[in-house]
C-alpha positions in Angstrom: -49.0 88.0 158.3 -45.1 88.8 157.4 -43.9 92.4 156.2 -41.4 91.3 153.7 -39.5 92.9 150.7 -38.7 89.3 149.5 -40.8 86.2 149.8 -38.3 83.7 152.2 -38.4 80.0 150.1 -39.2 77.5 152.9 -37.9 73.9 153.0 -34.7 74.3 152.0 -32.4 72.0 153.7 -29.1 73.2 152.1 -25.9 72.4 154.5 -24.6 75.4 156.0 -20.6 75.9 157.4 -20.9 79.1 159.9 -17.6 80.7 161.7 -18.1 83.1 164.4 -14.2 84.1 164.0 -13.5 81.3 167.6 -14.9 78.1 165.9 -16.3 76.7 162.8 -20.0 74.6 163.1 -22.7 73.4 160.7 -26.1 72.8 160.3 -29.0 73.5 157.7 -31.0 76.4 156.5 -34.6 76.5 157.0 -35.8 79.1 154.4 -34.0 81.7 152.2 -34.5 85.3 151.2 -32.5 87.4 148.7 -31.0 89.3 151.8 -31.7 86.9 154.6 -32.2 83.3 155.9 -33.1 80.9 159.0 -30.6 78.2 159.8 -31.7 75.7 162.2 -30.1 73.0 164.6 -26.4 75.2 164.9 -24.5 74.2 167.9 -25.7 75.8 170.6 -21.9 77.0 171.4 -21.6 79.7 168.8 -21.7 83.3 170.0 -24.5 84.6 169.2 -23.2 88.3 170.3 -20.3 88.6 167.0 -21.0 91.1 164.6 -20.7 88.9 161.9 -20.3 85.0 161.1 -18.9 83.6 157.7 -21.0 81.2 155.7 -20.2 78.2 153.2 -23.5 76.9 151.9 -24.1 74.0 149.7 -26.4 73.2 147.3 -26.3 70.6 144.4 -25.4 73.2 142.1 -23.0 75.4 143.8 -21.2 76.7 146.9 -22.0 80.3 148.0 -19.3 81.8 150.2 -20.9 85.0 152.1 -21.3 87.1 155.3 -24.1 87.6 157.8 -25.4 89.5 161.0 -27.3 87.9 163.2 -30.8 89.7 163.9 -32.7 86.9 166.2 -31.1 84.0 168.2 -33.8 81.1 169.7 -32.4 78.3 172.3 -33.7 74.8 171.2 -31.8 72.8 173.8 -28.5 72.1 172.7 -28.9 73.8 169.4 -29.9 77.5 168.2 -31.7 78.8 165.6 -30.9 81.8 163.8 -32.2 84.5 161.6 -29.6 85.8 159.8 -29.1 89.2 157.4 -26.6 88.7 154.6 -24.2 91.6 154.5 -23.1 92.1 150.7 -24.3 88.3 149.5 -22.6 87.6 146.1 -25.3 88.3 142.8 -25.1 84.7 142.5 -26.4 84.2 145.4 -29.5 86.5 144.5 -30.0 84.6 141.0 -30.0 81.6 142.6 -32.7 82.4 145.3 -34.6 84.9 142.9 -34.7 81.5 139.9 -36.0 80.0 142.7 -38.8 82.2 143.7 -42.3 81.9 142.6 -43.8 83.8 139.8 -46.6 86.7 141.1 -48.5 88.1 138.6 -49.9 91.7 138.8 -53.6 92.5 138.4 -53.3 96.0 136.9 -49.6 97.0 134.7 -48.4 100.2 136.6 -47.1 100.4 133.1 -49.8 100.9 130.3 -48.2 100.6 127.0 -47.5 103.3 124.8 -47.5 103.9 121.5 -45.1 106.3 119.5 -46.5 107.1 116.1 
């Protein structure tokens, strides 16, 4: 079972544009987080050992410019896979994933209501 703050939203798909600061690639995101994703299928050429890549990602609705740290780094032949941390992602960004994530309902309100008379 994951330990996560934020549930990641699988099956994403979404085109990514990646620059290590020595090259620019692309491939696709796996799954999304507010603060995090996978990208799959990047050339296996980018360094892996920067402190920081820039993203362009794509959606049907909009373009989300951002920065990321890579946390994990998987071989798959001539591609890599990624898990990446998003340093300072734009609150669009978090909208977008958070209108996107599914609705969990509470048992007990931590909240009971009270009345002022």
């Amino acid at each position: 079972m994951e330990n996560r703050k934020h549930p990641r939203l699988g099956d994403i798909n979404y085109l990514v544009d990646i620059s290590d600061g020595r090259g620019f690639f692309s491939g696709y995101i796996h799954n999304i987080s507010r603060f995090g994703m996978c990208l799959q299928d990047i050339p296996g050429k980018i360094d892996h050992n920067v402190r920081r890549l820039s993203l362009v990602i794509t959606s049907k609705e909009t373009n989300f410019k951002m920065s990321a740290r890579i946390r994990w780094s998987h071989n798959a032949g001539y591609t890599k896979n990624l898990g990446l941390e998003l340093i300072n992602a734009p609150w669009k960004w978090t909208e977008f994933v958070m209108d996107k994530e599914p609705v969990v309902e509470h048992e007990e309100d931590p909240w009971p209501d009270i009345f002022i008379s």
